[in-house]
C-alpha positions as CSV (number, residue, x, y, z in Angstrom):
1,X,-48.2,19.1,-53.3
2,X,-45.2,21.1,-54.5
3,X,-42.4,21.2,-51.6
4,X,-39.6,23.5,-51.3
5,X,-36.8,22.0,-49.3
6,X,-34.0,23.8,-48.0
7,X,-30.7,22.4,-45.8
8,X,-27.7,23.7,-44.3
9,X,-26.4,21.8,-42.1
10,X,-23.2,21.0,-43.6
11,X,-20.8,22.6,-45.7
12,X,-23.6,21.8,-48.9
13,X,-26.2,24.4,-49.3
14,X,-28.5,22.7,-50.6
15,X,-32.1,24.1,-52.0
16,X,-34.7,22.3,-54.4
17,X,-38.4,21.7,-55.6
18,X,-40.0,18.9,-54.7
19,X,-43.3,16.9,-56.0
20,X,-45.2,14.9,-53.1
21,X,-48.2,13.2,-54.1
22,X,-50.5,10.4,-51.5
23,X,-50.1,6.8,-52.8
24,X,-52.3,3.8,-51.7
25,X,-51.9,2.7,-48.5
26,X,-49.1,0.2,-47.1
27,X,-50.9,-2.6,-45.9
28,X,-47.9,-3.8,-43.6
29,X,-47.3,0.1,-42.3
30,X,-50.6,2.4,-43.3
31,X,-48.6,5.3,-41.9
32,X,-45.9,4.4,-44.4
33,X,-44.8,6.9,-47.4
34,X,-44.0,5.3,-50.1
35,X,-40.7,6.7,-51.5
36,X,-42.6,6.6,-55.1
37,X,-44.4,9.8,-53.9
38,X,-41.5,12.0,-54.0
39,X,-40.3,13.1,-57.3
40,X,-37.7,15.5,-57.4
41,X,-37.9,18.1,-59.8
42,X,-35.1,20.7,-59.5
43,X,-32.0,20.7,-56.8
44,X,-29.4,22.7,-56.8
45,X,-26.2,21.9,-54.5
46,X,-22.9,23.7,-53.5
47,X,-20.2,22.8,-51.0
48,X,-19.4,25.4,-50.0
49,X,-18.9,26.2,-45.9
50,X,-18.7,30.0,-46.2
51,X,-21.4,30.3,-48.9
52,X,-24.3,29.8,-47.0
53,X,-26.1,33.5,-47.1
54,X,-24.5,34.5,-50.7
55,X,-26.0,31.2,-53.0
56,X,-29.2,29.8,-50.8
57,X,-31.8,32.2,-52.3
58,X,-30.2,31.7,-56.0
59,X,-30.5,28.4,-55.5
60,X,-34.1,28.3,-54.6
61,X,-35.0,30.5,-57.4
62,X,-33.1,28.8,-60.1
63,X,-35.0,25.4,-59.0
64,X,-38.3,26.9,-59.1
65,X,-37.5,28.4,-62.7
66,X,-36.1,25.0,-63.4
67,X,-39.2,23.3,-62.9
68,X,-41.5,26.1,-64.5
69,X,-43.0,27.2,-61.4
70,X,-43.2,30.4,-59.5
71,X,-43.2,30.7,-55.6
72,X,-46.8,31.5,-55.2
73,X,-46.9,27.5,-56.8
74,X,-45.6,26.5,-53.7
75,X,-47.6,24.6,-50.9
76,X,-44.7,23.7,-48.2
77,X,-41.1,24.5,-47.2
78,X,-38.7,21.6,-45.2
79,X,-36.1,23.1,-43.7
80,X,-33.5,20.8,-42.1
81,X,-33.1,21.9,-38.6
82,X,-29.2,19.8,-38.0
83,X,-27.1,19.1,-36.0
84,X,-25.2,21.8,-37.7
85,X,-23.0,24.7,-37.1
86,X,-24.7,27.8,-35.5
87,X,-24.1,30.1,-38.7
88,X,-24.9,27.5,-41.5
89,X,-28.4,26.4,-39.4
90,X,-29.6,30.3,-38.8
91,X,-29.0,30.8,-42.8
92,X,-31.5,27.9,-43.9
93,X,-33.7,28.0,-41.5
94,X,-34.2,32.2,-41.4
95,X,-34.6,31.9,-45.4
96,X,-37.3,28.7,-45.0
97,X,-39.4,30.6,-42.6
98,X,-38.9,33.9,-44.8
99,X,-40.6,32.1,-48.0
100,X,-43.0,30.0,-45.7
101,X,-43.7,33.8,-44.1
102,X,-44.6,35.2,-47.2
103,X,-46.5,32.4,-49.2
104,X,-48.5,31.4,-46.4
105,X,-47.6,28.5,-46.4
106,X,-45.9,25.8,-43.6
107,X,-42.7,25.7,-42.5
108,X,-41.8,21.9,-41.1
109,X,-38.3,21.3,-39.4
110,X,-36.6,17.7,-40.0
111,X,-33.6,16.4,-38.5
112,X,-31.0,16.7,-40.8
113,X,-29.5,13.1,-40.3
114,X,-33.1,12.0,-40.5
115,X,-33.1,12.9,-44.3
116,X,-29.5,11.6,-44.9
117,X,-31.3,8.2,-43.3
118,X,-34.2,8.4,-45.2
119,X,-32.1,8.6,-48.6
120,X,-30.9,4.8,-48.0
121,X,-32.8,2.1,-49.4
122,X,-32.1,-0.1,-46.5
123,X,-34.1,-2.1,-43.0
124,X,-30.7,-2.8,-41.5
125,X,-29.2,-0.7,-38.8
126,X,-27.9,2.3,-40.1
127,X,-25.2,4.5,-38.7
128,X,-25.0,8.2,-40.1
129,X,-22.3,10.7,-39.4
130,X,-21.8,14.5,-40.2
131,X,-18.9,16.6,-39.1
132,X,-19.4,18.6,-36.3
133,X,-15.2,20.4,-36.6
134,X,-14.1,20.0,-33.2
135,X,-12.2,16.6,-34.4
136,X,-16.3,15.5,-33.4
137,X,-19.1,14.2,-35.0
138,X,-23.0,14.4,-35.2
139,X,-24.4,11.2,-35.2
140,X,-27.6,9.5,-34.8
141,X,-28.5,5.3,-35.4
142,X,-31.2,4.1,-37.6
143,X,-33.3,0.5,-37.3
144,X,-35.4,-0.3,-40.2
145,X,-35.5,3.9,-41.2
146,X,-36.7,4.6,-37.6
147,X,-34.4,6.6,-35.3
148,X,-33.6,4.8,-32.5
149,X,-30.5,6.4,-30.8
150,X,-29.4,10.0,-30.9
151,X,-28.9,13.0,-32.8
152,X,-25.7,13.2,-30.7
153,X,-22.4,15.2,-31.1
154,X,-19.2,13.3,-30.0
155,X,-15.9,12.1,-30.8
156,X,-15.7,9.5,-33.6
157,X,-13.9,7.1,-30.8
158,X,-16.7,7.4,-28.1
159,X,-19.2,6.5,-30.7
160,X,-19.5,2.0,-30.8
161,X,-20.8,1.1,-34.3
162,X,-21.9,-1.9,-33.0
163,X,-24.9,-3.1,-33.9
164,X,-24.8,-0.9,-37.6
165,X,-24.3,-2.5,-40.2
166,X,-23.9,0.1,-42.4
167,X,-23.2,3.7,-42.7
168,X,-23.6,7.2,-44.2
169,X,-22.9,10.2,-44.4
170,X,-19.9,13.0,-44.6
171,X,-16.9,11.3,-46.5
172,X,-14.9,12.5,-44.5
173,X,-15.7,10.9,-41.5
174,X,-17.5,7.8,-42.4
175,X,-14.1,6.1,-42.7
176,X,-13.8,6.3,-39.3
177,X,-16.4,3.5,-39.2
178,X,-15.5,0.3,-40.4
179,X,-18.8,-0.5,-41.9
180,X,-19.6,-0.9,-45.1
181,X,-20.7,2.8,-46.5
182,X,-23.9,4.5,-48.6
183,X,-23.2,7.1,-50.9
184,X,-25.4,9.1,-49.3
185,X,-23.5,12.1,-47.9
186,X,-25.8,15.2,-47.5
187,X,-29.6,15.5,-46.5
188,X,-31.1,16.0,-50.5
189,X,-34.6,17.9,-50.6
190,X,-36.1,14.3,-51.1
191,X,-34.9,13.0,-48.0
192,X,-35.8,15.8,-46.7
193,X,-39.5,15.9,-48.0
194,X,-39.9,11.7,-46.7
195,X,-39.0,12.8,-43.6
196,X,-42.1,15.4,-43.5
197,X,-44.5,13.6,-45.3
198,X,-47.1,12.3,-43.7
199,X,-47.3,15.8,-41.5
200,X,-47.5,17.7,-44.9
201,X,-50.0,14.9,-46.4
202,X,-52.2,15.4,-43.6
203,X,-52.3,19.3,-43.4
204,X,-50.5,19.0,-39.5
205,X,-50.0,22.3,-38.3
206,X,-45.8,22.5,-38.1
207,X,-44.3,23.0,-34.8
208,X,-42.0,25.7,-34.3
209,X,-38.9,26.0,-35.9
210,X,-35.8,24.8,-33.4
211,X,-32.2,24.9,-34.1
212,X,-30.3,21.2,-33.4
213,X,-27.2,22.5,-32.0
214,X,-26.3,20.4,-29.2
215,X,-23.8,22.5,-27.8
216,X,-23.3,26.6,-27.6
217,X,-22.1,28.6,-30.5
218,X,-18.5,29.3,-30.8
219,X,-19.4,33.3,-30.4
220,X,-19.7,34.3,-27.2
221,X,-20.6,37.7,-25.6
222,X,-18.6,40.0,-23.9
223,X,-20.2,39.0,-20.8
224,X,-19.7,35.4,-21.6
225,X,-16.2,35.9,-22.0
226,X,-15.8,37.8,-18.7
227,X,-16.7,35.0,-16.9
């Protein structure tokens, strides 16, 4: 299965190809993917808040022509869904749906603090932060890769790290923790593929594509600011 992933839920825009294939069965977790069945074969990252709408499509052509393939080749599209920023979310997930409109192909939505979670190699609880501006945060808490608390948006001082033991996530906000920290900053179309595995591997039908912005836009209608 060829995979084209697709996230902008921070300030990377981040696009790339990815190749998903079934491997033998885990016989502690059948359900399990093995990371060993992603193989990433072009990606193409730049951080870039404003640059959302000008460099995404580049970037997802250049990765396809990086690996020698065309888009007809593909068989999915990931999109990451957030927490994000109103703009930077409607950019990735409009130009996902566009490509997954016109190949015929599935569209599948991830959390994007699943695929930063899924990106560390780790069964202890996990912490993983990405800046929401505000002074806040997105954050979500991870036991043994399963998400057991959140996505959330708060301050970094309402958040208890307690009981994560380690953490990942925007650089820039990580240190807020003190926990010892992954490299892991951005959702990276692997991540992002593990997350959607086993619904792509079985041929699921996709649900709907919906925004994780966990709280109103900035923008607000005349109306809105009437009142």
């Amino acid at each position: 299965m060829l995979v084209l992933a697709i996230d902008t839920s921070t300030p990377a825009v981040t696009a790339g190809v990815v190749s998903l294939s079934a491997s033998s069965p885990d016989p502690v977790s059948p359900d399990a993917v093995s990371p060993d069945t992603v193989e990433t074969l072009a990606v193409r990252v730049t951080v870039n808040p404003r640059a959302h709408a000008e460099v995404l499509t580049p970037h997802v052509l250049e990765c396809l022509a990086e690996a020698g393939l065309t888009p007809a080749d593909l068989n999915a599209v990931v999109v990451g869904v957030g927490p994000g920023p109103y703009t930077g979310l409607r950019v990735g997930m409009a130009t996902g749906a566009a490509f997954g409109d016109a190949l015929g192909v599935p569209v599948y939505g991830v959390c994007s603090l699943d695929a930063i979670a899924a990106a560390v190699p780790t069964t202890q609880s996990l912490l993983v932060v990405t800046d929401a501006r505000r002074r806040e945060i997105y954050w979500a808490r991870y036991d043994g890769g399963v998400r057991v608390e959140g996505p959330a948006v708060n301050s970094a001082g309402d958040v208890d790290p307690s009981p994560s033991t380690l953490i990942a996530g925007s650089a820039s906000h990580v240190d807020f923790f003190d926990l010892p920290v992954d490299p892991a900053e951005t959702p990276s179309p692997a991540g992002l593929v593990t997350v959607a595995a086993r619904e792509i591997l079985a041929g699921s039908v996709p649900a709907p594509l919906e925004p994780l912005y966990l709280r109103r836009p900035d923008a607000k209608t005349l109306a809105e600011r009437g009142k």
